[in-house]
ZAVEXNU-103797 format. One record per residue: residue in three letters; x, y, z of N, C-alpha, C, O in turn. Coordinates in steps of 0.05 Angstrom, whole numbers, plus 5000, padded with zeros to 4 digits. Layout:
AlaXYZXYZXYZXYZ
...
END
This chain:
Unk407813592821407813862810407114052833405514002851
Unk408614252831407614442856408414702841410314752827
Unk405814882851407115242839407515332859407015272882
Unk409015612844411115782855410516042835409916022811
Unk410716202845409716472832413316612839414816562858
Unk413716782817416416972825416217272814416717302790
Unk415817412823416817682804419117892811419917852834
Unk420018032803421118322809421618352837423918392845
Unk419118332857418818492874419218442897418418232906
Unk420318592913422318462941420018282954417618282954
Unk422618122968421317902992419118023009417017883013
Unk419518323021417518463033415518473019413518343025
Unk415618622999413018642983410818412980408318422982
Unk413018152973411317872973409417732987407417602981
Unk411417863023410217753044408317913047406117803053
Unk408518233046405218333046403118363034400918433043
Unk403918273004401818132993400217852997397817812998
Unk402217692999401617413005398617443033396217393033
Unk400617553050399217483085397017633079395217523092
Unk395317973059393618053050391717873041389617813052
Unk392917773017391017683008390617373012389017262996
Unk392017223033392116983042392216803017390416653011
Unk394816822999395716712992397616432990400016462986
Unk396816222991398815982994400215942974401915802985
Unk400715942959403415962944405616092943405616342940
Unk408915912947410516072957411516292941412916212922
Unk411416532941412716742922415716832924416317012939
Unk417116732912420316772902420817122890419617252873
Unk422617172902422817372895426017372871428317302878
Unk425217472845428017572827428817872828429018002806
Unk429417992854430118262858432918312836433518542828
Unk433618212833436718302810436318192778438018182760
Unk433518102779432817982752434117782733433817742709
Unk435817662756436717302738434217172722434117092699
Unk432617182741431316902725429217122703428917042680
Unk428017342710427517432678428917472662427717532642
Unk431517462657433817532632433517132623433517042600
Unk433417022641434316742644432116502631432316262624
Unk429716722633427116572620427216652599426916442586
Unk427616882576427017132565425417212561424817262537
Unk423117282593421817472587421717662602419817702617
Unk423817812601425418102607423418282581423218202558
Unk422218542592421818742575421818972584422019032607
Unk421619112567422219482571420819692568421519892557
Unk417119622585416019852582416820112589418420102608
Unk416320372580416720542584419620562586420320652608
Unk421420522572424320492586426020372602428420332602
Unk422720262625424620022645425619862637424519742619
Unk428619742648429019522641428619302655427819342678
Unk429018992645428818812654426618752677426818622697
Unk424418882666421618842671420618572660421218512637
Unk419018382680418618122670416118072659414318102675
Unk415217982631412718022621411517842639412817722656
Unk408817802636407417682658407517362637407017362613
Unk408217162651408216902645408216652660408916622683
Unk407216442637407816222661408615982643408515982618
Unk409615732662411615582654411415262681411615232706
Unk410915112662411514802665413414722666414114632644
Unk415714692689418214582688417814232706416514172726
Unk419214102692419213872703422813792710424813802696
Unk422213702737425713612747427713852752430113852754
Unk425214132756427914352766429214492741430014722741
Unk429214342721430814462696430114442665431414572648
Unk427114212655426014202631423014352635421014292649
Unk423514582616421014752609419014582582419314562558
Unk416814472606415014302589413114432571412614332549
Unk411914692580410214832568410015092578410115132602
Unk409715332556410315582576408115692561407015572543
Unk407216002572404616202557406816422560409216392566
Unk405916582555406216832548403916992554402316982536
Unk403117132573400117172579399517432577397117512575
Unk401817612578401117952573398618082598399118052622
Unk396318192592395918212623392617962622390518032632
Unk393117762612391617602604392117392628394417362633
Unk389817202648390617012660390516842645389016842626
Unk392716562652393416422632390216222636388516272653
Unk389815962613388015842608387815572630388315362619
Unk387415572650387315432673387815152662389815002663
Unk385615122651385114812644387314772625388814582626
Unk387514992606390514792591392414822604394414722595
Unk392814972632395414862644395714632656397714502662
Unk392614562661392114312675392314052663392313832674
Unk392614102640391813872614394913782616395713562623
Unk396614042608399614052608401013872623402413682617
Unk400213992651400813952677400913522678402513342684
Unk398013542667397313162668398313102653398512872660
Unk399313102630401012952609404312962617405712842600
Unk405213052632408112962646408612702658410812652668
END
């Protein structure tokens, strides 16, 4: 199992957050918003579109979504991702 964080926001932005706040996890950037239309959690505050709600997701093998949250501006529940995470 390994994470990967992705949002919206350009490769730049990533890397100056990342190297800020000395982040080790790699951050993917979805600047044209495939993979939020692709997850569906694409939303439309204020009018924006294809804004990605804040979430997270257990994929096993690249392509089966084992367990996902929905977290809104909530961090997700550590330990039950961890629980998740160990029953694969």
């Amino acid at each position: 199992m390994r994470p990967l964080a992705i949002s919206r926001d350009s490769p730049w932005s990533h890397r100056a957050w990342g190297e800020t706040l000395g982040v080790d996890v790699p951050l993917l950037s979805d600047w044209n918003g495939d993979a939020t239309r692709a997850f569906g959690v694409a939303i439309e505050p204020l009018g924006m579109a294809d804004v990605a709600a804040r979430s997270s997701f257990l994929i096993e093998d690249g392509q089966t979504i084992r367990a996902s949250w929905m977290l809104g501006g909530e961090l997700p529940d550590i330990d039950a991702v961890i629980a998740a995470a160990r029953s694969l």
